[in-house]
Structure formats: structure tokens, C-alpha cells
Backbone as ProteinMPNN parsed JSONL, in Angstrom:
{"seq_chain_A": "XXXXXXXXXXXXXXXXXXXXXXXXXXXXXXXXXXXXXXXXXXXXXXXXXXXXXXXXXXXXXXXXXXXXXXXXXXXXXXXXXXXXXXXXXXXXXXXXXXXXXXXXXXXXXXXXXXXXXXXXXXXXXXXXXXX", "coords_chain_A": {"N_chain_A": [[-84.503, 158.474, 3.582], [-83.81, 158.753, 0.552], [-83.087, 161.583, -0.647], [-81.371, 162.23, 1.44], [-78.744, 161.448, 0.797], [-77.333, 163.099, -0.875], [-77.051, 165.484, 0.414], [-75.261, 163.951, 2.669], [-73.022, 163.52, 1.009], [-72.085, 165.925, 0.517], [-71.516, 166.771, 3.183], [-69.491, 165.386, 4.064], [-67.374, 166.039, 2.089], [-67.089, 169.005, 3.063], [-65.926, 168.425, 5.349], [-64.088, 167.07, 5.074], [-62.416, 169.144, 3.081], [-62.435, 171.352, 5.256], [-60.75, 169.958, 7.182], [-58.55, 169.933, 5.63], [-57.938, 172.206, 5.246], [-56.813, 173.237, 7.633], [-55.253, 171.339, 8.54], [-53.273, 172.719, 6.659], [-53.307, 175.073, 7.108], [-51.809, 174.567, 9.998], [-49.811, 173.359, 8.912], [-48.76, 175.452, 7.36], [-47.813, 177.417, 9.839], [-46.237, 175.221, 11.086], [-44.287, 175.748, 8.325], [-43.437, 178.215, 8.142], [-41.22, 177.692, 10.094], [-38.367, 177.533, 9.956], [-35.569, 175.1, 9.709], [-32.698, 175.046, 10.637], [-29.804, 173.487, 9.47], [-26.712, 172.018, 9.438], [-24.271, 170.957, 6.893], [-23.928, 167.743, 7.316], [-25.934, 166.933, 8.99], [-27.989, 167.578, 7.818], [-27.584, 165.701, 5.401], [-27.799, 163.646, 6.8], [-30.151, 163.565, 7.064], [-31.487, 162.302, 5.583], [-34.198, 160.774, 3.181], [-36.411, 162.25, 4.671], [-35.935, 165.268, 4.943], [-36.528, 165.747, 2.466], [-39.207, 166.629, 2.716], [-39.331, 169.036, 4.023], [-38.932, 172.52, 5.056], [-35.656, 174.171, 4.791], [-32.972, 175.389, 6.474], [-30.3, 175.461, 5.438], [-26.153, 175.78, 6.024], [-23.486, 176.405, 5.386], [-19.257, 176.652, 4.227], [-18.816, 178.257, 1.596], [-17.438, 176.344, -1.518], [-13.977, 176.285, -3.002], [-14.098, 177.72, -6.12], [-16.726, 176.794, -6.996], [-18.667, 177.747, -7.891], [-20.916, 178.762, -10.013], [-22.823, 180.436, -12.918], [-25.462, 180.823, -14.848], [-27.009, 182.76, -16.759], [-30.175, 183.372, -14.966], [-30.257, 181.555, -12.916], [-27.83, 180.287, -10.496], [-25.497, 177.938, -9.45], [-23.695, 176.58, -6.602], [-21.661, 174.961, -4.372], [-21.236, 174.273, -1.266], [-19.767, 173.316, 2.161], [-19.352, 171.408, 5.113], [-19.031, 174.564, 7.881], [-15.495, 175.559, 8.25], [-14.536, 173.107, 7.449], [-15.027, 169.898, 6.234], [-15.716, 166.411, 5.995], [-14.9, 164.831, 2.606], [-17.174, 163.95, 1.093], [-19.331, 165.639, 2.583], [-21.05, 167.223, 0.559], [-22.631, 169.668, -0.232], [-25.141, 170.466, -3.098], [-26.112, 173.506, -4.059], [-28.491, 175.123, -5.469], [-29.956, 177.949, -6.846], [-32.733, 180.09, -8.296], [-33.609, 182.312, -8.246], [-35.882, 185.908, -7.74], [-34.348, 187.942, -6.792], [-30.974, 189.172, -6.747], [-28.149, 187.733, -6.097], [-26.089, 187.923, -3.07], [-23.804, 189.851, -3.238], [-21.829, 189.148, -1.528], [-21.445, 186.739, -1.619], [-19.202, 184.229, -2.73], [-15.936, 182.456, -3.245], [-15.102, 180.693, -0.173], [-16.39, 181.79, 1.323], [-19.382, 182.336, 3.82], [-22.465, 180.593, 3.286], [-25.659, 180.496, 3.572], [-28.697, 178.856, 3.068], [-31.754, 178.979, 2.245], [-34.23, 176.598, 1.926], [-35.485, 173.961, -0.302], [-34.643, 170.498, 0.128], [-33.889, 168.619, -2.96], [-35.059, 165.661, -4.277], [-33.085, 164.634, -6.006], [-30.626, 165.507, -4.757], [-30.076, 167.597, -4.747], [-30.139, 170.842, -3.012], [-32.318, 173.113, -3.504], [-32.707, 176.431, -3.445], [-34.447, 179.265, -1.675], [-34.228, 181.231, -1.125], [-31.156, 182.974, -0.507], [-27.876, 183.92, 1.611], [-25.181, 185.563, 2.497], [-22.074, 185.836, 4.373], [-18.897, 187.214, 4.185], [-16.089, 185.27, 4.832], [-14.274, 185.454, 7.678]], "CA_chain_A": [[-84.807, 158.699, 2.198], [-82.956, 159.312, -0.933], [-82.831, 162.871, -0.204], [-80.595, 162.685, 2.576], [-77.525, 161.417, -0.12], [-76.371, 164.274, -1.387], [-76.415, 166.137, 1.735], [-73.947, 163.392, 3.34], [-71.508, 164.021, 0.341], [-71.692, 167.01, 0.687], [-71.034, 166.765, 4.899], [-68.366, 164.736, 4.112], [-67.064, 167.031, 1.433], [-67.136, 169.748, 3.893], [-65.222, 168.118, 6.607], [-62.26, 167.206, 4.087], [-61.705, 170.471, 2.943], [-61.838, 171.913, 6.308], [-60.128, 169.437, 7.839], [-57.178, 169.933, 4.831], [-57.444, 173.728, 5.316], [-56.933, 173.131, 9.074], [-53.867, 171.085, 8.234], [-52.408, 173.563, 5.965], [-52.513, 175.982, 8.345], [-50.879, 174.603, 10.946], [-48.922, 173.0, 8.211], [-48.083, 177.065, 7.283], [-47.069, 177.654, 10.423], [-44.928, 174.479, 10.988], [-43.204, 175.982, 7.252], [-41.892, 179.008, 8.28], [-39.947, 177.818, 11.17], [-37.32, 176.786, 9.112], [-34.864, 174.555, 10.589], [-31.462, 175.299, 10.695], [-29.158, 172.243, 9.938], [-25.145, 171.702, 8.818], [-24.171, 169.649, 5.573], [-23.577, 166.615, 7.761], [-27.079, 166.93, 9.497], [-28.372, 167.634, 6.029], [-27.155, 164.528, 4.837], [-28.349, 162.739, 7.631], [-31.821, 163.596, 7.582], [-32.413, 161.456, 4.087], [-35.518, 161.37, 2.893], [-36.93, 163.5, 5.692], [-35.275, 166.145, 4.391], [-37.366, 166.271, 0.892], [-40.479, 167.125, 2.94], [-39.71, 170.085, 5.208], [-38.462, 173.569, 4.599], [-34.298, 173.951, 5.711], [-32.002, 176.435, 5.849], [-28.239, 175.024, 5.696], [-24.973, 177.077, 5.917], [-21.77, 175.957, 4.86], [-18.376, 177.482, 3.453], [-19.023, 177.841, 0.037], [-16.752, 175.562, -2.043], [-13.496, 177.224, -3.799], [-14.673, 177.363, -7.718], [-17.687, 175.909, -7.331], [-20.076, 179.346, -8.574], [-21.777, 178.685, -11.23], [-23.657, 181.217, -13.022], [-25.499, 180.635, -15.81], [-28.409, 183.292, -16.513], [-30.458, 183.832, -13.462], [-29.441, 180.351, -12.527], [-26.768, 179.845, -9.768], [-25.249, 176.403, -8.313], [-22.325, 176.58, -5.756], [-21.143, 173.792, -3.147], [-20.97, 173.792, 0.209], [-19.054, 172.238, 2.826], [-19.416, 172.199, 6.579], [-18.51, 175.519, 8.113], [-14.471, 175.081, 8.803], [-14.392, 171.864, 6.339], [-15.319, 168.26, 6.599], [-15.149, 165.226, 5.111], [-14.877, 164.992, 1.007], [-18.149, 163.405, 1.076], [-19.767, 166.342, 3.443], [-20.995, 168.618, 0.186], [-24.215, 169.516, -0.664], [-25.382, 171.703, -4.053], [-27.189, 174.52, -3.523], [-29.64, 175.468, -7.151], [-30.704, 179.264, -6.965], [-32.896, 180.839, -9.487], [-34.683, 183.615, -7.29], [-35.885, 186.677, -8.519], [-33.537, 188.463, -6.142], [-29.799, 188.88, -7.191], [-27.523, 187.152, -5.227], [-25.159, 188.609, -2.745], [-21.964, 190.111, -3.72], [-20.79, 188.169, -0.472], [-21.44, 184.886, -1.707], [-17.863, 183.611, -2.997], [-15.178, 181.245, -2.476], [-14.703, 180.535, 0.993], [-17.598, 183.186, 2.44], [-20.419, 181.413, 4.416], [-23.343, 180.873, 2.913], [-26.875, 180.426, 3.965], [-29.762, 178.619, 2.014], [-32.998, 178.575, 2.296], [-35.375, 176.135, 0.819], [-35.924, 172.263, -0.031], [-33.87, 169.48, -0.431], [-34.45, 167.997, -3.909], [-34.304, 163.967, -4.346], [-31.318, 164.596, -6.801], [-29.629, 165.82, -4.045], [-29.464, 169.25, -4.943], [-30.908, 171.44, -2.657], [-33.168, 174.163, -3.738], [-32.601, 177.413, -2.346], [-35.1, 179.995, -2.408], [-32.821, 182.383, -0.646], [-29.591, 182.865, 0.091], [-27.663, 184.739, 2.564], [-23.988, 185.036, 2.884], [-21.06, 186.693, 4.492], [-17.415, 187.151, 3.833], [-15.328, 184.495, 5.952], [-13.502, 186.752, 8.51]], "C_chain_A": [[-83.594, 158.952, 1.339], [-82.483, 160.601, -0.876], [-81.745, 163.164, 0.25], [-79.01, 161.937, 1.45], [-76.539, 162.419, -0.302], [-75.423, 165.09, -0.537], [-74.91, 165.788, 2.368], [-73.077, 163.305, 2.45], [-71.162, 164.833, 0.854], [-71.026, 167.693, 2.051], [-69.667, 166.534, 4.694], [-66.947, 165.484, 3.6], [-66.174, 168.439, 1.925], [-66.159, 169.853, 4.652], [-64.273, 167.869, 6.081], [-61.83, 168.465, 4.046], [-61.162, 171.166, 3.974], [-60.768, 171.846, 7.039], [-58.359, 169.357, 7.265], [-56.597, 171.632, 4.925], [-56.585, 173.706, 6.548], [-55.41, 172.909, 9.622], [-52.9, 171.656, 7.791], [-52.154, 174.4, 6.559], [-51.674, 176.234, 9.309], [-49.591, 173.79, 10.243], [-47.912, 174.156, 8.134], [-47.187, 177.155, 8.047], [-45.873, 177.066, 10.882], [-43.983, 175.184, 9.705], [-42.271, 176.977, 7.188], [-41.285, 178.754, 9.428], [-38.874, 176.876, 10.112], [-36.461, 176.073, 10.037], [-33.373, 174.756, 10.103], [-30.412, 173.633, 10.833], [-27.601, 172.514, 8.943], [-25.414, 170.926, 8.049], [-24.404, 168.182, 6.446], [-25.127, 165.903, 7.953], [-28.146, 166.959, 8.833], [-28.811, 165.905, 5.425], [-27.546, 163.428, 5.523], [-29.557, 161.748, 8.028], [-32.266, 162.511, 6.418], [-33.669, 162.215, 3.341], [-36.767, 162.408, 3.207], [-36.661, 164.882, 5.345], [-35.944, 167.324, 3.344], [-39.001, 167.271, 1.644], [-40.38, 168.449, 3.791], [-38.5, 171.131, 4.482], [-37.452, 173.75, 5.6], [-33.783, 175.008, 5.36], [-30.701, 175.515, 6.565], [-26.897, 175.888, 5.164], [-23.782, 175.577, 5.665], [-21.162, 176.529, 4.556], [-18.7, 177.075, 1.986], [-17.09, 177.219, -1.046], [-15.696, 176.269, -3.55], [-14.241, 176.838, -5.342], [-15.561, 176.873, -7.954], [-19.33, 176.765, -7.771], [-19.866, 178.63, -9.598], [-22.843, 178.99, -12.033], [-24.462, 181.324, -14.264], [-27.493, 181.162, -15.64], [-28.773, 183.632, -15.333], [-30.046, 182.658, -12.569], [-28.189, 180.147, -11.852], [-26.99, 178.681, -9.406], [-24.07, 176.851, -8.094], [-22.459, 175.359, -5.281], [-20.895, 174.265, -2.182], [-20.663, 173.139, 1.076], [-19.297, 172.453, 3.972], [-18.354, 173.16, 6.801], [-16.982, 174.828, 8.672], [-14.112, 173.769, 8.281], [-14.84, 171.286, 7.334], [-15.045, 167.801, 5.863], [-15.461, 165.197, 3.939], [-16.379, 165.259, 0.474], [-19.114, 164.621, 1.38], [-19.995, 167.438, 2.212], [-22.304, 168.606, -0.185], [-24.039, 171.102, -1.911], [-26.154, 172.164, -4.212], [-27.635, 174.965, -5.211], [-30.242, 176.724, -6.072], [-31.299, 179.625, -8.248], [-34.133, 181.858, -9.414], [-34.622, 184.283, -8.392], [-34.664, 187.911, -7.937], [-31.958, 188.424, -6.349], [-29.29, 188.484, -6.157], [-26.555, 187.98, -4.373], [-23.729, 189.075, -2.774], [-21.358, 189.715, -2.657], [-20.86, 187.172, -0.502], [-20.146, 184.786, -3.201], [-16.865, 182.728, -2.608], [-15.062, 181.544, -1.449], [-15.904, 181.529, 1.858], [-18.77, 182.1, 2.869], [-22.159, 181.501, 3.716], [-24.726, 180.214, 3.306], [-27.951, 179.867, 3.339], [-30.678, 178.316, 2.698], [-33.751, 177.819, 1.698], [-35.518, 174.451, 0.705], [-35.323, 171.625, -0.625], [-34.325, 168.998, -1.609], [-34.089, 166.516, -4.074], [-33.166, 163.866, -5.266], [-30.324, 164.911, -5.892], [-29.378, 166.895, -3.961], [-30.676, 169.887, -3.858], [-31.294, 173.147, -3.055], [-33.453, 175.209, -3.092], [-33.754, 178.561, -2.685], [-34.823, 181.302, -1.898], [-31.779, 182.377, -0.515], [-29.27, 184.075, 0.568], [-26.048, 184.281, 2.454], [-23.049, 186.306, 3.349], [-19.831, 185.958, 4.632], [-16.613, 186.374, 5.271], [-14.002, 185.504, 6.401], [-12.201, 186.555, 8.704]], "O_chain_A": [[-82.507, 159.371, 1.737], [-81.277, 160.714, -1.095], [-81.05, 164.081, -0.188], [-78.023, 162.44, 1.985], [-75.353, 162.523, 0.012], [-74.222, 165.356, -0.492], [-73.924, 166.498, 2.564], [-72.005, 162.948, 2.939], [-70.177, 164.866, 1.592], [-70.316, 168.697, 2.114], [-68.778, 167.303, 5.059], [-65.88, 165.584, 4.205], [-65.105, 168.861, 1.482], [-65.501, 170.879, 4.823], [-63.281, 168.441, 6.533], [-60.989, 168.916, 4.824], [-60.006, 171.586, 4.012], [-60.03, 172.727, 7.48], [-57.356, 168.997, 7.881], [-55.48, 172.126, 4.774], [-55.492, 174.253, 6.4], [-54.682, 173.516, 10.408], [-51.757, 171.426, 8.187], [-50.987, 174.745, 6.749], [-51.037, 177.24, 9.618], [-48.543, 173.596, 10.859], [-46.751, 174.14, 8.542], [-46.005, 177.085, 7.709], [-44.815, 177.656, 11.1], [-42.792, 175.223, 10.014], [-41.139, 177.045, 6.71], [-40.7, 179.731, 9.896], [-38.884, 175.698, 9.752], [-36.568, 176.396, 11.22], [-33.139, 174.498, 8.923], [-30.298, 172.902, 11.817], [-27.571, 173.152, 7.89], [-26.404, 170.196, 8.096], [-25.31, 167.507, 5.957], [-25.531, 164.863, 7.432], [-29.191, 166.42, 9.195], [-29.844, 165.283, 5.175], [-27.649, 162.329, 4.98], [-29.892, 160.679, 8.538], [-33.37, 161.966, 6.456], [-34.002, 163.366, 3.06], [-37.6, 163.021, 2.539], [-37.578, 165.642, 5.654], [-36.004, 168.548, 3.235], [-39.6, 168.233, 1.164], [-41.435, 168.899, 4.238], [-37.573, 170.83, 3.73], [-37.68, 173.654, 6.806], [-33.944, 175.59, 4.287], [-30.375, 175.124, 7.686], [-26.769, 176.488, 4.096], [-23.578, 174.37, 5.794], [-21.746, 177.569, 4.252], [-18.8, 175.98, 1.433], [-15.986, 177.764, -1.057], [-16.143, 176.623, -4.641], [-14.831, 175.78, -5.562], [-15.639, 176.346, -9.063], [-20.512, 176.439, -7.877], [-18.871, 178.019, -9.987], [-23.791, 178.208, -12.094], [-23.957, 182.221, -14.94], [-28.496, 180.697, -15.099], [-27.968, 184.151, -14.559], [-29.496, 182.896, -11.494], [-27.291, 179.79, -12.613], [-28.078, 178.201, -9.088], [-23.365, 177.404, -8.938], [-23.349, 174.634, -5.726], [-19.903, 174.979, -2.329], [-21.242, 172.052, 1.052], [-19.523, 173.63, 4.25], [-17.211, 173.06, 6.354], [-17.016, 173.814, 9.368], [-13.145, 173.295, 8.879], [-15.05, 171.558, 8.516], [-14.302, 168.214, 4.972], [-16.619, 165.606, 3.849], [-16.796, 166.194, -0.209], [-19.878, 164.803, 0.433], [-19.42, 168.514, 2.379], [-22.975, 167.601, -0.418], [-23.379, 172.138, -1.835], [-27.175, 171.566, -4.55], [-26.721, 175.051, -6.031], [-30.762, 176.592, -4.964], [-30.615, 179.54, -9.268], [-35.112, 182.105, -10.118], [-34.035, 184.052, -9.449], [-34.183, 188.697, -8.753], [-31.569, 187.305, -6.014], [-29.861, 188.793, -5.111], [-26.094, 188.914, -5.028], [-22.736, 188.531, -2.29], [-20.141, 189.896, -2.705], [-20.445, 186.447, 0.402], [-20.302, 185.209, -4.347], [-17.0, 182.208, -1.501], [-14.869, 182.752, -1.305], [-15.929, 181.741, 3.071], [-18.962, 181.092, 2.189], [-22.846, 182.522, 3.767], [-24.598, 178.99, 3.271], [-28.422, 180.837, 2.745], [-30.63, 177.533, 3.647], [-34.14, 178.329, 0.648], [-35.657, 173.792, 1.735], [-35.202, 171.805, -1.837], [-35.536, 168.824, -1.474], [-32.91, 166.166, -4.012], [-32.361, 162.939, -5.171], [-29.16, 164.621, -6.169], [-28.522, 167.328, -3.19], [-31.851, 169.519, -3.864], [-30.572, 174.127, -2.866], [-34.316, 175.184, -2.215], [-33.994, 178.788, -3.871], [-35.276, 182.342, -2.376], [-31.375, 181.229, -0.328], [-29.874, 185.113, 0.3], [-25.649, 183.121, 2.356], [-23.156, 187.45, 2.909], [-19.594, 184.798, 4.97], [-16.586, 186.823, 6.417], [-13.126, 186.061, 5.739], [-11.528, 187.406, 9.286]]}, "name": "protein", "num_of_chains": 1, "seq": "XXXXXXXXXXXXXXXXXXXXXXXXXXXXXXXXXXXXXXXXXXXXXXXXXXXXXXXXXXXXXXXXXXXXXXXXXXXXXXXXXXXXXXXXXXXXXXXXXXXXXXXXXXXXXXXXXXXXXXXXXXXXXXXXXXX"}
């Protein structure tokens, strides 16, 4: 009958959502393992990159703070340099102030998601003073 219509939206309906909650969850849990990768490895990943939550360290890049408002961008280079090419720019604009150990040459830590401009989007940062 006619009847039975709605119902099977509504089944169907059902089984999406669940089946998207289901995903998200174990999506969740895939999100906080962050993955730990170098500029190079960074740079490597491409497009792969845009979709998953990273944390990448590098020496932060002499003169390359940039503070404008709550708004930071630095540069990063692989830890111990690399090649010219090898920099990636880290965009902060947490609610959290930044660490008075993030400066030229100190190591710094980011959390967060590559952006297709290239800039990656930190939604933490972490850094200490190069020893």
C-alpha cells in the first residue's frame, strides 16, 4: 500500500543519519590522533594533507613573526634547516596567547589543518627555545 511510503523514507532517513553519526564518530576518534609530520613530509602529503588534522614542527624562520592583532603568521623550516623551498606558513588566531617561546630560531609546534593556499592553520601552537 501507499502507507508503507513514508515509513521507507523515513527507514532510509534513519539509516543515513546513523550511519553519518557512526562515521563521525569514528571519524572523532581518527581526529584527535593527530599526526605528527616535518615540513618536507608536509609538503609531500599534497592534497591529503587538506583533509586530516597535523601537527608539524619546524625551526621557526628568522623574521618571519608576524603579529597583527590576535592574528599571528611565522615560517617554518625543517628542524636543523632544509632546502629554500622546505617552508611552510603557519596562520594563528587562537583565543590563547601565544608562547613567549615562539621566536626566531625556537622550535615550534602546530597544530591544525593545512589550508589549500598553503598556509597551514594552526589551532595551537607549542614551542621551545632552540638549545
Amino acid at each position: 500500500g501507499a502507507s508503507m511510503k513514508p515509513y521507507m523514507k523515513f527507514g532510509i532517513l534513519i539509516a543515513v543519519v546513523v550511519s553519518t553519526l557512526a562515521w563521525l564518530a569514528i571519524g572523532g576518534v581518527e581526529d584527535t590522533k593527530t599526526y605528527y609530520k616535518t615540513v618536507p613530509e608536509l609538503q609531500a602529503m599534497g592534497p591529503q594533507a587538506l583533509t586530516k588534522r597535523l601537527r608539524v614542527g619546524g625551526d621557526v624562520v628568522k623574521n618571519s613573526i608576524k603579529r597583527n592583532g590576535k592574528e599571528v603568521t611565522f615560517e617554518i623550516v625543517p628542524i636543523g634547516g632544509g632546502k629554500p623551498t622546505e617552508r611552510v606558513k603557519i596562520f594563528y588566531n587562537g583565543n590563547d596567547p601565544l608562547p613567549d617561546t615562539l621566536r626566531d630560531g625556537a622550535q615550534a609546534l602546530a597544530d591544525g589543518r593545512m589550508q589549500a593556499d598553503g598556509t597551514f592553520h594552526a589551532a595551537k601552537i607549542q614551542a621551545k627555545c632552540a638549545s
